[in-house]
C-alpha positions as CSV (number, residue, x, y, z in Angstrom):
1,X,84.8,23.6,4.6
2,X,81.0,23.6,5.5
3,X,79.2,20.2,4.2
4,X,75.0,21.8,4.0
5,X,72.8,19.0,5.7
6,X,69.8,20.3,5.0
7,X,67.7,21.3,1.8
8,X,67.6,25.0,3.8
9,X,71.6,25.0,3.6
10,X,71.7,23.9,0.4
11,X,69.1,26.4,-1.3
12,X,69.1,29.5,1.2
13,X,69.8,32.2,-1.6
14,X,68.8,30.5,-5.0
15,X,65.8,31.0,-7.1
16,X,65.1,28.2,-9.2
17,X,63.6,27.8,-12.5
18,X,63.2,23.4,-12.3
19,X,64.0,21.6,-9.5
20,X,63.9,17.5,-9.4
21,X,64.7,16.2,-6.0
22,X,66.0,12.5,-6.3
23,X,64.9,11.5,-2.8
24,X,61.3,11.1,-1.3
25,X,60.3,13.7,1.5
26,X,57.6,12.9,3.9
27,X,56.0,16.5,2.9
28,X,57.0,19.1,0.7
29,X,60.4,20.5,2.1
30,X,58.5,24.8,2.0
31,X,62.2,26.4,1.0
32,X,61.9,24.4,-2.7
33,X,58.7,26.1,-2.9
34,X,60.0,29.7,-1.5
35,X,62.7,29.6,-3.8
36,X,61.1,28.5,-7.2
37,X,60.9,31.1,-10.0
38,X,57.5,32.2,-11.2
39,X,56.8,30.0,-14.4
40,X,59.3,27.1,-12.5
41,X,58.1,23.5,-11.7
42,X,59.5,20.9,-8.5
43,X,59.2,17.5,-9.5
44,X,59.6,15.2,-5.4
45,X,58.8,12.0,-4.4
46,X,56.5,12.6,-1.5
47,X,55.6,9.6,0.7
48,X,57.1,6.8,2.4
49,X,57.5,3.2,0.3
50,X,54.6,1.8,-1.3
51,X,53.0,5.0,-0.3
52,X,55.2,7.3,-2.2
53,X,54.0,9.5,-5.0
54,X,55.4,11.8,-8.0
55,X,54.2,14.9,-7.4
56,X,54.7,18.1,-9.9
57,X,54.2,21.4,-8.4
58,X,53.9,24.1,-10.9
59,X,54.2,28.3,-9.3
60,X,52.6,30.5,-12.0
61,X,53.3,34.3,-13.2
62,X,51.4,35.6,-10.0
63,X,53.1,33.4,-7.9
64,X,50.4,30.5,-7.2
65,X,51.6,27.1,-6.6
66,X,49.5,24.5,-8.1
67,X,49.8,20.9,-7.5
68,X,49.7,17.6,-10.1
69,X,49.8,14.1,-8.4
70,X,51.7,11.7,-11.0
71,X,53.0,8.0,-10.8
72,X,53.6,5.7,-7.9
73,X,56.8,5.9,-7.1
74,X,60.1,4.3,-4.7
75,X,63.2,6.0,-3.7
76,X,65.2,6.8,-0.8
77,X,64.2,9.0,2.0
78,X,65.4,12.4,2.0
79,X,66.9,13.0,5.2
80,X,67.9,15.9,7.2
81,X,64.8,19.2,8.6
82,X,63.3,19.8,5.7
């Protein structure tokens, strides 16, 4: 059996309509953008403790990603490539 490390592992063929990561990322991990659906939102922690923000990214019908920063956040880091 094959344990995925990575968020790339995890996601490579899935097209996703919400996606809520439970860990913060030091930047937006690009295959949770790649693979959300038009009309799909990723809710991430991005940032590093006391630094760390809730940040909604929203991809409309024509595919634009648009970006809503939200509460001050803490959580653990995500870990792995992306």
């Amino acid at each position: 059996m094959v344990v995925p490390t990575t968020v790339s592992q995890v996601y490579s063929e899935v097209d996703l309509q919400m996606q809520l990561a439970a860990a913060a990322a030091p930047k937006v991990p690009a295959p949770l953008l790649a693979q959300l659906k038009p009309g799909g939102r990723l809710v991430i922690p991005i940032g590093e403790g006391e630094d760390a923000r809730l940040l909604i990214f929203e991809k409309d019908a024509a595919g634009k990603v648009s970006q809503t920063k939200s509460l001050a956040v803490r959580f653990v880091p995500l870990t792995g490539e992306n």
